[in-house]
C-alpha positions as CSV (number, residue, x, y, z in Angstrom):
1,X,19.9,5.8,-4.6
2,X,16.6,4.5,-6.3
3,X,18.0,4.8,-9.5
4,X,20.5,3.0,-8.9
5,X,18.5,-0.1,-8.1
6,X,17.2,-0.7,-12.1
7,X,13.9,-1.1,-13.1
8,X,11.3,-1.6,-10.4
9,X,9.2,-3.4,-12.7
10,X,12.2,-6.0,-13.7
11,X,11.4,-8.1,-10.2
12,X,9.1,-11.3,-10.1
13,X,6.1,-8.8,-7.9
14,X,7.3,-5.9,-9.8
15,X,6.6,-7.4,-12.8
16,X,2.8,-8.6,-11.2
17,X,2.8,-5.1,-10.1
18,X,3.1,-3.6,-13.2
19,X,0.2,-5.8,-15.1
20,X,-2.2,-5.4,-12.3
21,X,-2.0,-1.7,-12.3
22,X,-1.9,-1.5,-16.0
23,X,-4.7,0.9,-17.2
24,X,-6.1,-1.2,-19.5
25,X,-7.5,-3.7,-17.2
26,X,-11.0,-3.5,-17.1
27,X,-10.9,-4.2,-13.0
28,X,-9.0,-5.1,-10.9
29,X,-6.9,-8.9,-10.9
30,X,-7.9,-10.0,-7.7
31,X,-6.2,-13.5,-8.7
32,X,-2.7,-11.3,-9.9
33,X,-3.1,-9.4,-6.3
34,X,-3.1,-12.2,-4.0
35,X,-0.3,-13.7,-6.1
36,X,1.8,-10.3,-5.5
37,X,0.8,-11.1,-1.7
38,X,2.0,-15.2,-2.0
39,X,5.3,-13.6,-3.5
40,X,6.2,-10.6,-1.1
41,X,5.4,-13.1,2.0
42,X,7.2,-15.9,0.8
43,X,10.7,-14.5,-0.4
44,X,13.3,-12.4,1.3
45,X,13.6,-9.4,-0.9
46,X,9.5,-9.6,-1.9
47,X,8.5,-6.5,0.5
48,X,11.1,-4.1,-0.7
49,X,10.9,-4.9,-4.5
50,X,7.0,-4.7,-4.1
51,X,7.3,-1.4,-2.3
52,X,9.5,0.1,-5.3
53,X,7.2,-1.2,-7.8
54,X,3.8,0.5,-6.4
55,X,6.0,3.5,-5.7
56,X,7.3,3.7,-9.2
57,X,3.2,3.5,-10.1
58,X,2.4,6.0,-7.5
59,X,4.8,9.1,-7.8
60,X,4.7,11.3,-10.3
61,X,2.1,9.3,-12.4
62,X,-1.0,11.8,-14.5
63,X,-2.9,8.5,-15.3
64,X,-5.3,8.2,-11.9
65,X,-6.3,5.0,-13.2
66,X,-2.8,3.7,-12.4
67,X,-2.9,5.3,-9.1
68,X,-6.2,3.8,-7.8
69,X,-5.0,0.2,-9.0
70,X,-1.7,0.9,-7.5
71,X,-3.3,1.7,-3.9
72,X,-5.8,-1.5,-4.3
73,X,-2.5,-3.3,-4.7
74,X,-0.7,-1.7,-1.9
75,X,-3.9,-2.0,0.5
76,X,-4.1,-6.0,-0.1
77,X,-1.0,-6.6,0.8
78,X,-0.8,-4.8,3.8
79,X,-4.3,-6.7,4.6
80,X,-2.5,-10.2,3.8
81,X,1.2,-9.3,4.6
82,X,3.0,-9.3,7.2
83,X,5.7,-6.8,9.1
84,X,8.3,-7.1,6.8
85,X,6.0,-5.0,4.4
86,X,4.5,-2.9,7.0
87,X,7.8,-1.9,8.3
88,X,8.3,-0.5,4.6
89,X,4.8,1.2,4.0
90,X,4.3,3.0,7.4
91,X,7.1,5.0,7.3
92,X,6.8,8.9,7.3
93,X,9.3,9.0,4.2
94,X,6.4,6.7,2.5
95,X,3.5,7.6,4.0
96,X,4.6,11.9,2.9
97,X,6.7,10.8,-0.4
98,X,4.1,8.4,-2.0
99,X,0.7,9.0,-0.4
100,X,0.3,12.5,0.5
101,X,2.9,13.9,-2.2
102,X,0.0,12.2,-4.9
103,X,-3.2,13.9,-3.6
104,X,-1.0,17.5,-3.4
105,X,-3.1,20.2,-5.3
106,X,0.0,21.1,-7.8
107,X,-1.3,17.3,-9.1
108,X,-5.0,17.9,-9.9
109,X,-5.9,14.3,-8.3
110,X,-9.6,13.3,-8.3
111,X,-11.5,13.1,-5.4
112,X,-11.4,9.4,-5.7
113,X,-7.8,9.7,-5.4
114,X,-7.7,12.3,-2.9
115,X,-10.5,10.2,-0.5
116,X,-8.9,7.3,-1.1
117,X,-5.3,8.3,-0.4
118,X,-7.0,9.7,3.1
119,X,-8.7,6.8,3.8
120,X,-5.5,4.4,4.0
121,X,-3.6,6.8,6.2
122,X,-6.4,7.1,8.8
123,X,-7.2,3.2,8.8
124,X,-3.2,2.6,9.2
125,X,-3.2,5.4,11.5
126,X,-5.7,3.3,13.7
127,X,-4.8,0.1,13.0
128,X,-0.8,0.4,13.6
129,X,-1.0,3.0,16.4
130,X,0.3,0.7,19.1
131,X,3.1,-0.7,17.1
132,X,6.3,1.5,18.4
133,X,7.9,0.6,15.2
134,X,5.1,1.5,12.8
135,X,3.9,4.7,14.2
136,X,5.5,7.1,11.2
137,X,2.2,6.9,9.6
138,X,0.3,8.2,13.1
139,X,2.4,11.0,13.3
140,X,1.6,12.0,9.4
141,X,-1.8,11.9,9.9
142,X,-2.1,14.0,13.3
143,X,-0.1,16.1,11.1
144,X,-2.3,16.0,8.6
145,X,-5.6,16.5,11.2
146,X,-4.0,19.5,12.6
147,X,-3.4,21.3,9.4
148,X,-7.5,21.0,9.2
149,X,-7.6,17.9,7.1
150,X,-10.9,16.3,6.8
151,X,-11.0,12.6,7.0
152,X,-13.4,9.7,5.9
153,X,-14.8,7.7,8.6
154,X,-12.7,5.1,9.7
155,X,-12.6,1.6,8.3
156,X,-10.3,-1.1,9.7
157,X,-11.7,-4.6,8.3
158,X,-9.1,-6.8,7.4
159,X,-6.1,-5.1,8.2
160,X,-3.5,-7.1,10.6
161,X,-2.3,-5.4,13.4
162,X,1.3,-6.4,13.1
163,X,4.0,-6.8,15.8
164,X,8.1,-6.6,15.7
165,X,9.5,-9.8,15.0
166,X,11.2,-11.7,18.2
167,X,14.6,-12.8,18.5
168,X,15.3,-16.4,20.3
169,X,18.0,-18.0,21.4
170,X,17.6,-21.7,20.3
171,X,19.6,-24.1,22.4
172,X,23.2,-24.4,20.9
173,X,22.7,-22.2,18.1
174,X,22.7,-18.4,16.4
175,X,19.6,-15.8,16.8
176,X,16.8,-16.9,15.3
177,X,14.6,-13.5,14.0
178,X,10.7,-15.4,14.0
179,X,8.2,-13.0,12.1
180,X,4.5,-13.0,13.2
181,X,2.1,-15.4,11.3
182,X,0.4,-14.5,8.2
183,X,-3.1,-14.4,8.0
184,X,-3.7,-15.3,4.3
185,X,-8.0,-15.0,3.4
186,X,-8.8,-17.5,1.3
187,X,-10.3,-14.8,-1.3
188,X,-9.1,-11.4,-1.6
189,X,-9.6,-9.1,1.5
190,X,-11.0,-6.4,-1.0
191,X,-10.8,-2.9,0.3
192,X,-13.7,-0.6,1.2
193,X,-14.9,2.1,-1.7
194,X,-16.2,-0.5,-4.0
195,X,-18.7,1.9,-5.6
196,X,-15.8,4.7,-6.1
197,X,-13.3,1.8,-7.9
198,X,-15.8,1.2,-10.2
199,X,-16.3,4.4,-11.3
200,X,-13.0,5.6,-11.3
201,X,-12.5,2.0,-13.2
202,X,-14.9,2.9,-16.0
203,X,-12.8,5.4,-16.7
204,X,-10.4,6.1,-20.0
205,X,-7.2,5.7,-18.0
206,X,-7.0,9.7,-17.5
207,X,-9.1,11.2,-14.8
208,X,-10.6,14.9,-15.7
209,X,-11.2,17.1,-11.6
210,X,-14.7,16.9,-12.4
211,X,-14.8,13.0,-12.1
């Protein structure tokens, strides 16, 4: 159980997590984001800890600010990481439990939040489709389209399409599990809807419908 786990924040991303969604920042920490990225890629329990920490910022949260940073955080690491985070994000149980549960009307979530929100499942959607193992988020969405969802157009720059990772058999010796190569940008692969971060970035912290 997730409470069982501790803080999400108390981790080495969670806590880079935490300060780059913070809703005092005046933008967002490109420099802090591609850090989160160098630390989920490079160390074994990176993808799950970061997943609890933007989850944790995600669910249940009234300050939208904190939301949209949270999603720019999620959506540049699945542009820089690799399937050991997909595997985590794509997931029906995520993709209906942290994404779609935010932008539910019981919440009141800006359109910003609510476009945005849309916006990653349909890229993912399009971008992961023919991954067997990542496919949770394609059936949310055709869920989604058949309930008579509208969705933005669709935008796939910079996102990786990620495959399984192979098992070999090295001569002599024990399964080896080899995990696709990481395409790492050498500045931030910054997400579409600049114009709608800045204005939901402007903000107090606490987003009103009307904005």
């Amino acid at each position: 159980m997730e409470f069982l786990l501790g803080n999400p924040f108390s981790s080495p991303v969670g806590q880079r997590i935490e300060r780059a969604t913070n809703s005092s920042l005046p933008s967002e920490d490109w420099e802090l984001n591609m850090e989160i990225c160098d630390i989920v890629n490079s160390s074994e329990e990176g993808p799950r800890d970061a997943v609890r920490a933007i989850k944790k910022r995600i669910v249940a949260n009234k300050n939208f600010k904190e939301i949209v940073l949270a999603l720019t955080v999620l959506e540049t690491c699945v542009k820089n990481c690799g399937y050991r985070f997909h595997i985590l994000v794509t997931t029906r149980d995520f993709i209906e439990g942290v994404l779609v549960r935010s932008i539910i009307p019981r919440n009141n979530p800006p359109q910003v939040v609510h476009d945005r929100v849309l916006a990653i499942i349909q890229a993912w959607a399009d971008a992961f489709r023919s991954s067997p193992d990542l496919t949770g988020v394609v059936s949310v969405y055709e869920d989604l389209r058949r309930k008579g969802l509208e969705f933005p157009v669709a935008q796939l720059d910079g996102y990786l399409l990620a495959q399984a990772p192979k098992k070999t058999i090295p001569e002599n010796g024990p399964t080896v599990t080899a995990f696709p190569a990481v395409r790492l940008s050498s500045k931030p692969l910054i997400p579409a809807h600049t114009s709608e971060l800045k204005l939901a970035l402007e903000g107090t912290g606490v987003f009103t419908p009307s904005q």
